[in-house]
PDB file of N, CA, C and O in Angstrom:
ATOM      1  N   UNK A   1      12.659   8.525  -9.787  1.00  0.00           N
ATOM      2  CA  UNK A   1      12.604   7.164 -10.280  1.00  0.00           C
ATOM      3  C   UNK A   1      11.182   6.613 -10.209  1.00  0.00           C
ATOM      4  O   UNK A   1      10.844   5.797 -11.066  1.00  0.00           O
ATOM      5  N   UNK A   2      10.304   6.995  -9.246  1.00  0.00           N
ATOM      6  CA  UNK A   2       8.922   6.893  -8.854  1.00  0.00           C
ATOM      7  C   UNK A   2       8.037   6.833 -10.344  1.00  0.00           C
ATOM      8  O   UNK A   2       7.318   5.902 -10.705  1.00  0.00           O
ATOM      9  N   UNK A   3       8.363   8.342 -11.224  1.00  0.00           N
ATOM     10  CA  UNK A   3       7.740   8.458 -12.426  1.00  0.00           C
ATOM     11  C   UNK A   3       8.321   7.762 -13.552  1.00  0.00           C
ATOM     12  O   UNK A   3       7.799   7.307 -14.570  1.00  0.00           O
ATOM     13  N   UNK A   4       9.502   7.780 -13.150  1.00  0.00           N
ATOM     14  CA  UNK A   4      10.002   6.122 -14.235  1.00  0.00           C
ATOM     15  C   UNK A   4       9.166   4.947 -14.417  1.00  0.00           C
ATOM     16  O   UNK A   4       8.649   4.627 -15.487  1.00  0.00           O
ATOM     17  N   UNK A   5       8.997   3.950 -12.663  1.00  0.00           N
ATOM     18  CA  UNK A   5       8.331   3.016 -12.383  1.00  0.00           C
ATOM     19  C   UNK A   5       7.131   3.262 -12.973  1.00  0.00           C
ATOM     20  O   UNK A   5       6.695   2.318 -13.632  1.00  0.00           O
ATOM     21  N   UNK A   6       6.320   4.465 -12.929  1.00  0.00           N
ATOM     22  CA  UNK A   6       5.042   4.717 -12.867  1.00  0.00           C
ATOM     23  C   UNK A   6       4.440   4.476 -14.113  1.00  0.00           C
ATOM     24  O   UNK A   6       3.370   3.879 -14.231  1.00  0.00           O
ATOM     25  N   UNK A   7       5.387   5.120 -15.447  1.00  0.00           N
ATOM     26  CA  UNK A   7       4.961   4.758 -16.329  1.00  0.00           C
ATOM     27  C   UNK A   7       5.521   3.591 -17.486  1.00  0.00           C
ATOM     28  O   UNK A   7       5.441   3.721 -18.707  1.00  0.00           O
ATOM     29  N   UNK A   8       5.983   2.667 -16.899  1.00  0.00           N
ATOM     30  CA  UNK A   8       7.236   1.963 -17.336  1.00  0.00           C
ATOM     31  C   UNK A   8       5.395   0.864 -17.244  1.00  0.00           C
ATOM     32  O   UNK A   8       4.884   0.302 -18.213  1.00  0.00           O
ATOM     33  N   UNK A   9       4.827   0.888 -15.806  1.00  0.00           N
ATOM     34  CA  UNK A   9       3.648  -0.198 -15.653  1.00  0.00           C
ATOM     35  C   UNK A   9       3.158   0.627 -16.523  1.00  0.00           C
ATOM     36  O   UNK A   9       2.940  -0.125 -17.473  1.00  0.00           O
ATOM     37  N   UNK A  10       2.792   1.818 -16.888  1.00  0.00           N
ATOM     38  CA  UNK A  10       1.793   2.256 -17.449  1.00  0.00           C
ATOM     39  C   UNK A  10       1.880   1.374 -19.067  1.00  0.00           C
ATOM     40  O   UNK A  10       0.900   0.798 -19.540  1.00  0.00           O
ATOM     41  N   UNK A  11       2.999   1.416 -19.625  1.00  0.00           N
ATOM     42  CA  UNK A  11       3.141   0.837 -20.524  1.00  0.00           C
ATOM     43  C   UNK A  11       3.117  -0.462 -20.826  1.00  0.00           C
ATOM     44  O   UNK A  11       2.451  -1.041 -21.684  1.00  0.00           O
ATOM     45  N   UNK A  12       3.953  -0.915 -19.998  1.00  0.00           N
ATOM     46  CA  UNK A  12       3.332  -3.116 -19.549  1.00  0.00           C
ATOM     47  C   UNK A  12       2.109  -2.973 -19.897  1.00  0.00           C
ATOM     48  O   UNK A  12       1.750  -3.789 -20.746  1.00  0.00           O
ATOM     49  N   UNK A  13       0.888  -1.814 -19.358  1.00  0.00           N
ATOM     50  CA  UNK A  13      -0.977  -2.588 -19.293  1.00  0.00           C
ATOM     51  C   UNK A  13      -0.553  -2.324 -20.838  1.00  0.00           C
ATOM     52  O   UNK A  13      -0.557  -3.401 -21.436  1.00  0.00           O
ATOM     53  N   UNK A  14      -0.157  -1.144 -21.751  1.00  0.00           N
ATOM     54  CA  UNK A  14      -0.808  -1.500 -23.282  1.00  0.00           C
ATOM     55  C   UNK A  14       0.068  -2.115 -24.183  1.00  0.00           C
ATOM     56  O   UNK A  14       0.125  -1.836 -25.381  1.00  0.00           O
ATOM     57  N   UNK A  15       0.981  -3.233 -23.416  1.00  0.00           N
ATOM     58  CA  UNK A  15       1.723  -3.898 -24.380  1.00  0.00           C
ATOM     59  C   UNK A  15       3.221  -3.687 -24.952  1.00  0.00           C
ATOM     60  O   UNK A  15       3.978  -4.423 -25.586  1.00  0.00           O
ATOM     61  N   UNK A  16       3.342  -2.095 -24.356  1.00  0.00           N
ATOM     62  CA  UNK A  16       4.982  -2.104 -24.606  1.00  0.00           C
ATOM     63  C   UNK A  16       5.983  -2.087 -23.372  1.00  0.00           C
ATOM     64  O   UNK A  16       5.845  -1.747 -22.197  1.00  0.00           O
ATOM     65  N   UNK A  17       6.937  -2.539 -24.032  1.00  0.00           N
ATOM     66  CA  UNK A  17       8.132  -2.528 -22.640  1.00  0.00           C
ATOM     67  C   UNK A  17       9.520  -2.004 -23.153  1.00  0.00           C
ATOM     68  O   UNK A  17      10.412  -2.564 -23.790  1.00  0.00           O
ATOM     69  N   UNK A  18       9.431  -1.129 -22.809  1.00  0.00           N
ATOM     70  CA  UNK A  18      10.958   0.206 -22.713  1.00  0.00           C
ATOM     71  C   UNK A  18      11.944  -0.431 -22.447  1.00  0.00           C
ATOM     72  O   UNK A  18      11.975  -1.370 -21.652  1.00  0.00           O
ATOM     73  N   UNK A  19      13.117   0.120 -23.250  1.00  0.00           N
ATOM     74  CA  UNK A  19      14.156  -0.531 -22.717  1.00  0.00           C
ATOM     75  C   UNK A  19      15.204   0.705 -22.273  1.00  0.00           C
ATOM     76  O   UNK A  19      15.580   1.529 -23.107  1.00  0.00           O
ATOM     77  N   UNK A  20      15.504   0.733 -21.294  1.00  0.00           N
ATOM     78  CA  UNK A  20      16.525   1.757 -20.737  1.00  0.00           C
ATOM     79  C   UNK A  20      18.308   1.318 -21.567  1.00  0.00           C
ATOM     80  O   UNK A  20      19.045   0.332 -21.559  1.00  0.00           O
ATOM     81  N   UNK A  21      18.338   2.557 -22.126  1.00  0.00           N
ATOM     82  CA  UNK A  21      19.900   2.667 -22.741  1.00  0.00           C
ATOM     83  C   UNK A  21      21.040   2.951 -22.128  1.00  0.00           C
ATOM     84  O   UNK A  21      22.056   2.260 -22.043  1.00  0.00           O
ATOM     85  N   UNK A  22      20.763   4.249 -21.610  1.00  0.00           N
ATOM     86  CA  UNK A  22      22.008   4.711 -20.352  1.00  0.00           C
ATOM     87  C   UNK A  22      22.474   4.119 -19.195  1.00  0.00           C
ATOM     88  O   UNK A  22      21.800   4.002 -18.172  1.00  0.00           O
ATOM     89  N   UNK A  23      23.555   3.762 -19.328  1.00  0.00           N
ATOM     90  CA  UNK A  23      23.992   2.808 -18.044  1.00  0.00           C
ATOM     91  C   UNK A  23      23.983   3.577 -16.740  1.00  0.00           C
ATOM     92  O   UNK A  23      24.374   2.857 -15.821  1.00  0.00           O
ATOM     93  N   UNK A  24      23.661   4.812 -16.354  1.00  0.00           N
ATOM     94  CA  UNK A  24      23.537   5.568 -15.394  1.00  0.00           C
ATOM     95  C   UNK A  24      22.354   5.066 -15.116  1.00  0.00           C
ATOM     96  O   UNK A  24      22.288   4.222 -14.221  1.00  0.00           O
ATOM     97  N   UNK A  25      21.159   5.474 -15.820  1.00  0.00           N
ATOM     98  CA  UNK A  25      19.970   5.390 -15.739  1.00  0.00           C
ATOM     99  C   UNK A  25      19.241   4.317 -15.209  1.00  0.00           C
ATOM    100  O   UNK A  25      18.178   4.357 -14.590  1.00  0.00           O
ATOM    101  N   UNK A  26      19.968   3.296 -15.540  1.00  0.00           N
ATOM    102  CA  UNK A  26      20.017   1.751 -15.628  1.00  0.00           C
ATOM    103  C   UNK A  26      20.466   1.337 -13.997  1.00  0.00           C
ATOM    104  O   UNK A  26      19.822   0.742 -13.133  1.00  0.00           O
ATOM    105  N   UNK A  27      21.566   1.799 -13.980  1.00  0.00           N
ATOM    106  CA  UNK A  27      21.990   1.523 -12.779  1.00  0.00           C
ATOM    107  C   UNK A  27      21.003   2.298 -11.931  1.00  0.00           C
ATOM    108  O   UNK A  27      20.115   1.709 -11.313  1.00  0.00           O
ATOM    109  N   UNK A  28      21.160   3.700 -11.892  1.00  0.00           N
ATOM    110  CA  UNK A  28      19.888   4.060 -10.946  1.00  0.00           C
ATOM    111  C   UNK A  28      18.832   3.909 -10.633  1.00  0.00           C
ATOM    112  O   UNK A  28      18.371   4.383  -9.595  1.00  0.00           O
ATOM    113  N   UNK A  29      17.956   2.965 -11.741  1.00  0.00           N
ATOM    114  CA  UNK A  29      16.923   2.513 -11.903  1.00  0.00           C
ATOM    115  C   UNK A  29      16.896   1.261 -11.014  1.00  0.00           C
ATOM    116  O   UNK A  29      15.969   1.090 -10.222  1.00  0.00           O
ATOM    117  N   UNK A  30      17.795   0.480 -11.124  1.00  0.00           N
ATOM    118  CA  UNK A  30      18.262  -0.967 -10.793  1.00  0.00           C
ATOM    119  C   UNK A  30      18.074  -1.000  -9.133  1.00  0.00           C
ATOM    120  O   UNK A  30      17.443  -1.775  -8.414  1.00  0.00           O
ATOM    121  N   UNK A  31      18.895   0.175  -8.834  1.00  0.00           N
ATOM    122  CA  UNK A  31      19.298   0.452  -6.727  1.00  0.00           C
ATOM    123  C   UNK A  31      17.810   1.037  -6.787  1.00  0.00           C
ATOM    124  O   UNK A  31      17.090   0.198  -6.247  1.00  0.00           O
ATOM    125  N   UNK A  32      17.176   1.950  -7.150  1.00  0.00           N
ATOM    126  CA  UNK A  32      15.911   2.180  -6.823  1.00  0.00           C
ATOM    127  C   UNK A  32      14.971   0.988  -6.867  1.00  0.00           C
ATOM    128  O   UNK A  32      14.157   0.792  -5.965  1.00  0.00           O
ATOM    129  N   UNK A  33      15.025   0.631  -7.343  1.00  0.00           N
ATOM    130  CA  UNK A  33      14.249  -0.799  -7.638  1.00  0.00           C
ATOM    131  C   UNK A  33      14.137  -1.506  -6.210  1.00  0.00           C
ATOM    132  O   UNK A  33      13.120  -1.801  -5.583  1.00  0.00           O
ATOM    133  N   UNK A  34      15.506  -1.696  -5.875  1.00  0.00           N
ATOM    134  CA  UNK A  34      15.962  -2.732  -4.579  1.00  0.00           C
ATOM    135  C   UNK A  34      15.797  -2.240  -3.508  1.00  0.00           C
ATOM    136  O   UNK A  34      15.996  -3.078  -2.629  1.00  0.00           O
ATOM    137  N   UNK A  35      15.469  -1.078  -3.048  1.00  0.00           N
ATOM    138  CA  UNK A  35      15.864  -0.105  -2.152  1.00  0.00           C
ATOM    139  C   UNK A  35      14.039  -0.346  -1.880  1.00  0.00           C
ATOM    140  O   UNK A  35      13.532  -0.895  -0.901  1.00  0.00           O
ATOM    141  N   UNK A  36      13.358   0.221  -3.009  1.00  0.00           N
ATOM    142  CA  UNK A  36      11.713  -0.134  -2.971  1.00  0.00           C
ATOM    143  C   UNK A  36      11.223  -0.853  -3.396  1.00  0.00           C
ATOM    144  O   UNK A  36      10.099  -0.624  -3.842  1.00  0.00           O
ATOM    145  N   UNK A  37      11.862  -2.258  -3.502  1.00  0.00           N
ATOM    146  CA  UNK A  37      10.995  -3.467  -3.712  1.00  0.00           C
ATOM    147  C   UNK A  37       9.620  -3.935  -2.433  1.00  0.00           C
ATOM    148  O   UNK A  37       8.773  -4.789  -2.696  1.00  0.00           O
ATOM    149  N   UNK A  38       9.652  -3.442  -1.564  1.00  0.00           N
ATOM    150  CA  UNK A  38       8.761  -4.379  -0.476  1.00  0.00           C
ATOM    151  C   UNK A  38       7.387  -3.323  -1.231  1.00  0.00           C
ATOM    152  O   UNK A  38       6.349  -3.746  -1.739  1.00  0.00           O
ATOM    153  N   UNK A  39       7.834  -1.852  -1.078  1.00  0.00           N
ATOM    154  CA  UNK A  39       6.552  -0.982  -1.170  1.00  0.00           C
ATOM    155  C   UNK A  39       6.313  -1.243  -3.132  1.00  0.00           C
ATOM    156  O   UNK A  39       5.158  -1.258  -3.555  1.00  0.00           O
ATOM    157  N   UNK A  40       7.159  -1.371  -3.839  1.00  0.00           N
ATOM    158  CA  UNK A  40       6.080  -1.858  -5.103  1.00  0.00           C
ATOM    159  C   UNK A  40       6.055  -2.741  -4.887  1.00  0.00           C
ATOM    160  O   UNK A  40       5.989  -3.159  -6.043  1.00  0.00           O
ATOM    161  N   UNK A  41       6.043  -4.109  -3.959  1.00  0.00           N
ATOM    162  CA  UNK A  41       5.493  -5.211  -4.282  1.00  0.00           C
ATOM    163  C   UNK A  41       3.806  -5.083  -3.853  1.00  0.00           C
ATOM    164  O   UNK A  41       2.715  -5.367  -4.348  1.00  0.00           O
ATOM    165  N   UNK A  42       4.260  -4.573  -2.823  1.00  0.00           N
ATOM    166  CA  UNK A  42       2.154  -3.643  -2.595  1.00  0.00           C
ATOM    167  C   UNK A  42       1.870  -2.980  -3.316  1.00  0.00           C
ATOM    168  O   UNK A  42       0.641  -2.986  -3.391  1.00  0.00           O
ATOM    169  N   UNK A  43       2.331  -2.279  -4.029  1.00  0.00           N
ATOM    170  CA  UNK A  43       1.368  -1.797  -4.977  1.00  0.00           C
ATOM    171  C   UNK A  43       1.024  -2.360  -6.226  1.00  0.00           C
ATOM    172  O   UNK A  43       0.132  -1.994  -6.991  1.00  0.00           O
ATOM    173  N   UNK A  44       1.776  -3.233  -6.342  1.00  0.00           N
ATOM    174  CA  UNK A  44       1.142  -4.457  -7.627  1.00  0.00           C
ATOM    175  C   UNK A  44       0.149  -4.939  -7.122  1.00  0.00           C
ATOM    176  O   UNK A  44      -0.888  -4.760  -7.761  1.00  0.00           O
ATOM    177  N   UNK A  45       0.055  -5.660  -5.920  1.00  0.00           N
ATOM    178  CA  UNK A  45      -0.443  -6.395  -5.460  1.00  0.00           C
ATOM    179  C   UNK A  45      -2.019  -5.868  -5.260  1.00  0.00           C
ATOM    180  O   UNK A  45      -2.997  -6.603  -5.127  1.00  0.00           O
ATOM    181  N   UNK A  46      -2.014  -4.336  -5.274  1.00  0.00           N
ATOM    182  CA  UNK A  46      -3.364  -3.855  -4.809  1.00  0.00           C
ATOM    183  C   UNK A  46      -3.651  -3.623  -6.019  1.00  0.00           C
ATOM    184  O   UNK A  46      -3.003  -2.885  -6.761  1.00  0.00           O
ATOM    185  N   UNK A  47      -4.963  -4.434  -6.400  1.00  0.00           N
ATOM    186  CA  UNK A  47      -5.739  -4.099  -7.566  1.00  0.00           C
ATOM    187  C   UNK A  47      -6.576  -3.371  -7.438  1.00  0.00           C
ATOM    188  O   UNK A  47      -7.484  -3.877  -6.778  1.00  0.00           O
ATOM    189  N   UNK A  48      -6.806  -2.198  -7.795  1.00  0.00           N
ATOM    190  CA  UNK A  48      -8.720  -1.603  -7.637  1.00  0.00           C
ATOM    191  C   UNK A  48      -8.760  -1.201  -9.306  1.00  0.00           C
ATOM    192  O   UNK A  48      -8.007  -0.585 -10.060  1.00  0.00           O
ATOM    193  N   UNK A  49     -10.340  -2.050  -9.472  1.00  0.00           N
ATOM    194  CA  UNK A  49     -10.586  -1.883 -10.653  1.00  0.00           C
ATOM    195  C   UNK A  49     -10.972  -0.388 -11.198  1.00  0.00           C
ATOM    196  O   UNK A  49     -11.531   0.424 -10.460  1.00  0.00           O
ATOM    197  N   UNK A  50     -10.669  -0.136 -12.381  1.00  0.00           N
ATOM    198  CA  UNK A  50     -10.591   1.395 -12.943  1.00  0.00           C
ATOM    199  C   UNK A  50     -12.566   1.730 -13.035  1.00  0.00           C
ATOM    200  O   UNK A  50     -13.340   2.605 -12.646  1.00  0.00           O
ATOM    201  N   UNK A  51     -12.655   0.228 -13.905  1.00  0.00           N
ATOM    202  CA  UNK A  51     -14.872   0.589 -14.087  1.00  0.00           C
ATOM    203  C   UNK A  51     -15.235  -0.497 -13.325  1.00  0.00           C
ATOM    204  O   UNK A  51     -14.956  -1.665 -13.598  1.00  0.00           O
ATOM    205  N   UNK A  52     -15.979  -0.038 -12.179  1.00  0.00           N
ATOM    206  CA  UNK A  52     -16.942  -1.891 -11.661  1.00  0.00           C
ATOM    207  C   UNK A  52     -18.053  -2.084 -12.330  1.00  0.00           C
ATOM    208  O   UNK A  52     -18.760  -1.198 -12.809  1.00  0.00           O
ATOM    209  N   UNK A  53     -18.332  -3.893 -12.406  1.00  0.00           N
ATOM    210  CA  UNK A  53     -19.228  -4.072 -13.107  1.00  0.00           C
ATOM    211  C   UNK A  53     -20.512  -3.232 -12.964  1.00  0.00           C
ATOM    212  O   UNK A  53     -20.724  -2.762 -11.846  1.00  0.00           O
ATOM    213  N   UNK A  54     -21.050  -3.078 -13.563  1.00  0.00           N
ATOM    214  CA  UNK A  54     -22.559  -2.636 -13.496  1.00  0.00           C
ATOM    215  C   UNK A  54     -23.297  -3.815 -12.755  1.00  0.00           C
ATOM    216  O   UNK A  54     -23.388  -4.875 -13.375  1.00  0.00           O
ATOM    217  N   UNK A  55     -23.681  -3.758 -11.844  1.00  0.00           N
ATOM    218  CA  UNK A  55     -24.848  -4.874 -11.800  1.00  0.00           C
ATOM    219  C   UNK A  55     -26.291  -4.537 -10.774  1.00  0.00           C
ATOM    220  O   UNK A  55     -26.143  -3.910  -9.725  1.00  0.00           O
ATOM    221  N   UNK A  56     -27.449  -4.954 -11.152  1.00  0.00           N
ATOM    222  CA  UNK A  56     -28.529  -4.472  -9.827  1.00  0.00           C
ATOM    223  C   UNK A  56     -29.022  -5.683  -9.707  1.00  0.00           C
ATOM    224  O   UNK A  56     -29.304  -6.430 -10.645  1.00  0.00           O
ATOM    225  N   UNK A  57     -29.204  -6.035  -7.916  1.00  0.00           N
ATOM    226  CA  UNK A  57     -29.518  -6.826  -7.867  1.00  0.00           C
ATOM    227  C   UNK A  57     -28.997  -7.972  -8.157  1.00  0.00           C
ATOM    228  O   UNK A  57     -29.754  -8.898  -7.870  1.00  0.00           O
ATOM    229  N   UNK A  58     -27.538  -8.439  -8.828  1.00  0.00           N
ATOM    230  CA  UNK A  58     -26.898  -9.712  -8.528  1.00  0.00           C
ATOM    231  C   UNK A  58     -26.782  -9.493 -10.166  1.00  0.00           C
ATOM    232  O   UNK A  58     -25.631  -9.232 -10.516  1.00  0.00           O
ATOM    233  N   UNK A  59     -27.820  -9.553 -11.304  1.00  0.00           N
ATOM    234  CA  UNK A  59     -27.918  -9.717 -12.298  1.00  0.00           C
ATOM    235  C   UNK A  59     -27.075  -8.918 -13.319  1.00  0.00           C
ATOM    236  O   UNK A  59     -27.084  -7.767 -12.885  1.00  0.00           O
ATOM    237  N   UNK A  60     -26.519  -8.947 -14.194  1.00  0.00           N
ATOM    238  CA  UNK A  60     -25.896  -8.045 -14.875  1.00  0.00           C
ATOM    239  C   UNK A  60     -26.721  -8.184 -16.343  1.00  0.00           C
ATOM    240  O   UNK A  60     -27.429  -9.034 -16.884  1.00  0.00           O
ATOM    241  N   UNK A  61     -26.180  -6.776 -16.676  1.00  0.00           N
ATOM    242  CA  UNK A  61     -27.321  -6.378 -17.981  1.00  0.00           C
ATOM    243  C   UNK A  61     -27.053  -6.792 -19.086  1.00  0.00           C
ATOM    244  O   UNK A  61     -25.992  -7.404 -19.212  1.00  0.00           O
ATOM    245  N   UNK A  62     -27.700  -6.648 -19.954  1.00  0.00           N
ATOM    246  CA  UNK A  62     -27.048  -7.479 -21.366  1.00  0.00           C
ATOM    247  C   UNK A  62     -27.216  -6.292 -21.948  1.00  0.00           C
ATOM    248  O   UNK A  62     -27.772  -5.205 -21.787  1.00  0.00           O
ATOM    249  N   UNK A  63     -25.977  -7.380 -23.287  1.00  0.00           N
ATOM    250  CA  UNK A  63     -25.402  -5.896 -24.071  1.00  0.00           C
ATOM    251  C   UNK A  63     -26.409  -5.592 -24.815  1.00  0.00           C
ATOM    252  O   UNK A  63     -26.813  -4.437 -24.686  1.00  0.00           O
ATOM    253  N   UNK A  64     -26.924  -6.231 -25.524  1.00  0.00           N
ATOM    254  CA  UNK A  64     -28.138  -6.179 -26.804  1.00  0.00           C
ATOM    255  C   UNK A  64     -28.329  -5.057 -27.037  1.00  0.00           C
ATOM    256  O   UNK A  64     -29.142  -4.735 -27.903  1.00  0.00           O
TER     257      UNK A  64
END
């Protein structure tokens, strides 16, 4: 269910959202959910950015 979750966000960042058909799936998805809500709520919660800004010295560069 881990790789469900995993790419279910993967898809939220580019705009789509899946919809689960199978009521098995659904349901299993659902108790997994509840069972690990505290530990994905940390991992939403931890952002680390993918690129950090560039910057030297405080200043950041221009695009030009």
């Amino acid at each position: 269910m881990h790789l469900y979750w995993k790419i279910f966000e993967e898809l939220k960042m580019l705009g789509e959202y899946p919809v689960l058909l199978d009521p098995s799936l659904k349901r299993c998805f659902k108790h997994w959910m509840e069972t690990h809500q505290y530990s994905l709520t940390m991992a939403e919660q931890r952002h680390i950015p993918m690129f950090p800004k560039p910057e030297a010295f405080g200043v950041t560069p221009s695009l030009n």
